[in-house]
Structure formats: C-alpha cells, structure tokens
N, C-alpha and C positions, 0 to 999 in steps of 0.2 A: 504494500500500500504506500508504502513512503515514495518508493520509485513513482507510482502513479501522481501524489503527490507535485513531488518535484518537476516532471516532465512539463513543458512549456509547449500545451497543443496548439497555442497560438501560432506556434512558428513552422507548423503542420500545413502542407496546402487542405483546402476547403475544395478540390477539386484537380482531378486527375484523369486527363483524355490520353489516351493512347494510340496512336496511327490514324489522327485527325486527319481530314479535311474540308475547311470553313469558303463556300463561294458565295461571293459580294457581286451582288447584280442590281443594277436600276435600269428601270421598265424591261425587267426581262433579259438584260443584256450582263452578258458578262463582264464586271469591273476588273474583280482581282478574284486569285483563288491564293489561301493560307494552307499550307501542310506542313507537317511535323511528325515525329516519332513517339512527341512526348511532351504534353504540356500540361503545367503543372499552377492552378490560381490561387493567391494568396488573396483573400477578402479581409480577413481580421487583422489585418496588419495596417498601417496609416505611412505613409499611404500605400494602397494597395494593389499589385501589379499581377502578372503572368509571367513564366518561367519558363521559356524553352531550354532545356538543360542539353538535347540534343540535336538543337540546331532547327533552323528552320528554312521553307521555300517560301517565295511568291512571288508570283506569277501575274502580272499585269495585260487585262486585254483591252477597255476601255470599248470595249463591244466590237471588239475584231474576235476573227475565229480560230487567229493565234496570238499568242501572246505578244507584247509590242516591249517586254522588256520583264527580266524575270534577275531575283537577289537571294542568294543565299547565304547560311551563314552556318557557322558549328553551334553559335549559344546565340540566344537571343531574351530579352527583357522587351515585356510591357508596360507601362508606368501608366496604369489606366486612367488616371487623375488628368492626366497631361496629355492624353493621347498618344505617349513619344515613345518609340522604341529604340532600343540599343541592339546592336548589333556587334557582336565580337567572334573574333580569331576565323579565319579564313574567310574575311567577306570575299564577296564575286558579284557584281552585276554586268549584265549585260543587256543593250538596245536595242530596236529594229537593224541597225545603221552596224550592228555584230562590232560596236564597239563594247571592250572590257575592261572593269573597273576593278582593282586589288587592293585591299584596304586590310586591317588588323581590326577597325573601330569607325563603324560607321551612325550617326542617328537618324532618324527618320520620323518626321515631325509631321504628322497624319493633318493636322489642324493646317499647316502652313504649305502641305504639298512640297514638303523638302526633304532632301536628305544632306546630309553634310557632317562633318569629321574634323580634325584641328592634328589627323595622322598622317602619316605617310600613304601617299596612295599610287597607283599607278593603271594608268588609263591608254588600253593598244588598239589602235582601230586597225587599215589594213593597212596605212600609207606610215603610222607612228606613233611612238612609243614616248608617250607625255607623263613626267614624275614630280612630285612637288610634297609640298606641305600643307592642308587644310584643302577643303573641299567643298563647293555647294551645288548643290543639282536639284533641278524638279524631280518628282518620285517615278517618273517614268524616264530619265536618265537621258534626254535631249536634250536639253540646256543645261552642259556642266560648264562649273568655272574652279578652275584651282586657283588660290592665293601665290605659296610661291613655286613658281615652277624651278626646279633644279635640276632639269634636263628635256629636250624632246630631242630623241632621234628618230631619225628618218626610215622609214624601212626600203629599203630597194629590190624590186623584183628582178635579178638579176638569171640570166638563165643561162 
C-alpha cells in the first residue's frame, strides 16, 4: 500500500493509442493525415500535451490526391494549450518541388501555419545543397527562408 501511496498517477498518460491514424478533412477533402506507433496524452498535467515517444508522420494534401508535402520525425510533442508541436532527432521534410529538409529540432506552430527551428538545418533540392542556422517555413514547406546561411553548393549533373 505504501508503494501505491507514493506513486504519482498524475504523471501517468490519461490515454494511450497504439498504430494510430488521425485524417483532417474540410468539406470532405483531405487536409492532413497524422500516424504514429505510439501516442501517449497527458491531460492532468498543466499544461497538458501529447507524447509521441516513437516518432511520428504527416502527411499534407490540402485536397490533392497526393500528398503536397509530408514531415517526419523519431519523437514528437504536442503542447495542446499552444497548438505547437516539437519535433526532435531525425526530422525530414519534404515538398511537391522533392525538395528536403534535415533538421535535429524543428516546431511547428499549427495557429501561425509555421514551422521553424533556431538549428542546424539543411535543405537539397535537385540543382542544391542550402545549410545554415535557424529556419522558417509555411507548414506545407514552399516558402522556406533560413537566417544564416553557411553554405549552398551547387549540384552539377555531370555525366
């Protein structure tokens, strides 16, 4: 009984989905699709978020019948309060345009249609290889801008 006691269920998820997937549509159209392995909601806690522990997808169609830009990640945080998600260790996104984006630590700011970071990132289209410091993009990854850039090479289709 002591051990029961002592234990802190507060710090206990209030809810645990396993081999989720959540699809976001307006009038019927596909916006975004969420999948995961593993997701874990903390309600009792202030403030109260969601816990990908194993990483997450999504998948952006904006009512195309492929995707127009899709982000993944090994862990991921919801901060339900805020709308904002964190994204950590192995981000990846990529565009329509098969540009890709590599980051360690990315946020994604649902209310502001942003994503953006203050990390190292590094961004390859087909023609180059853009690296820098801090980052901000729309959340479907067509309008990026890096702060500082500290390098773009060229790619050359050499044959």
């Amino acid at each position: 009984m002591d051990i029961i006691k002592n234990a802190d269920l507060f710090s206990l998820p209030t809810t645990t989905v396993k081999d989720f997937k959540s699809v976001f549509t307006d009038s019927t159209k596909i916006q975004l699709i969420l999948s995961s392995s593993l997701m874990e909601g903390y309600t009792r806690v202030k403030p109260p978020y969601t816990e990908f522990r194993k990483g997450i997808k999504a998948e952006f169609y904006d009512g195309h019948d492929r995707p127009v830009a899709t982000i993944t990640s090994k862990y991921a945080k919801l901060l339900e309060d805020k709308n904002l998600w964190e994204l950590k260790d192995s981000v990846r996104a990529t565009n329509e345009k098969n540009e890709k984006l590599e980051t360690d630590l990315l946020y994604w700011d649902r209310n502001k249609d942003l994503f953006y970071t203050d990390r190292f990132v590094r961004i390859t289209s087909e023609d180059q290889i853009v690296m820098g410091i801090g980052m901000k993009s729309d959340s479907r990854f067509t309008n990026w801008w890096i702060k500082d850039v500290s390098a773009t090479i060229p790619i050359n289709d050499e044959e």
